[in-house]
Phi, psi and omega in degrees: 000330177309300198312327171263032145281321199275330190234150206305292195280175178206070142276146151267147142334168128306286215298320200295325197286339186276322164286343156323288196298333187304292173306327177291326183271347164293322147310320191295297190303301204331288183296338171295310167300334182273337173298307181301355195248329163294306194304307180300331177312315197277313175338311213258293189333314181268324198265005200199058170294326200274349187243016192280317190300324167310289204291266152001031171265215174316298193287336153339283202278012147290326177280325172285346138318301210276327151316299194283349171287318179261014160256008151265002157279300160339274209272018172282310191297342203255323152304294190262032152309302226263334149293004177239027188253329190308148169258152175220092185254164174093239168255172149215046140324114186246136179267068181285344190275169176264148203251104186056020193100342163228150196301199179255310172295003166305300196273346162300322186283334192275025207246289185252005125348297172290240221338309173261030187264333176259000000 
């Protein structure tokens, strides 16, 4: 993704496109679990100070570093299995511009918006 900031086309790969989405969704969760493993860190520190050193020790917040690293592998791998099973026929033009004044998904939701209001 740097890389097509610096040069003129700016294509990916398949394969490029996909350890992209891998990594991204693997960082994404990764941190998401070390906030909760934080959140829990403060939890015992404020509501359970006389039990934190006990509860809280090395191998505690080692597994729990080591969890959220692998269930941020766990679901990088189980997203993009199931994405990349998806067939991708057609252009792969992704059409974001704007159409008369709204954008094309604007008017596609408002679209089926009427349809299930009616």
């Amino acid at each position: 993704m740097l890389m097509n900031l610096l040069v003129e086309l700016r294509t990916i790969s398949y394969s490029g496109c996909i350890a992209q989405m891998r990594f991204f969704f693997l960082l994404g969760t990764a941190e998401c679990l070390l906030l909760a493993a934080i959140a829990h860190d403060q939890f015992m520190a404020i509501c359970h100070p006389f039990c934190y050193v006990l509860a809280m020790n090395r191998r505690v917040c080692g597994c729990l570093v080591a969890g959220s690293w692998l269930g941020g592998v766990i679901v990088a791998l189980i997203q993009t299995a199931l994405i990349a099973k998806v067939p991708f026929c057609g252009s792969s033009a992704i059409k974001h511009l704007t159409k008369r004044g709204k954008t094309i998904f604007a008017s596609r939701l408002a679209k089926l918006v009427r349809r299930a209001l009616n």
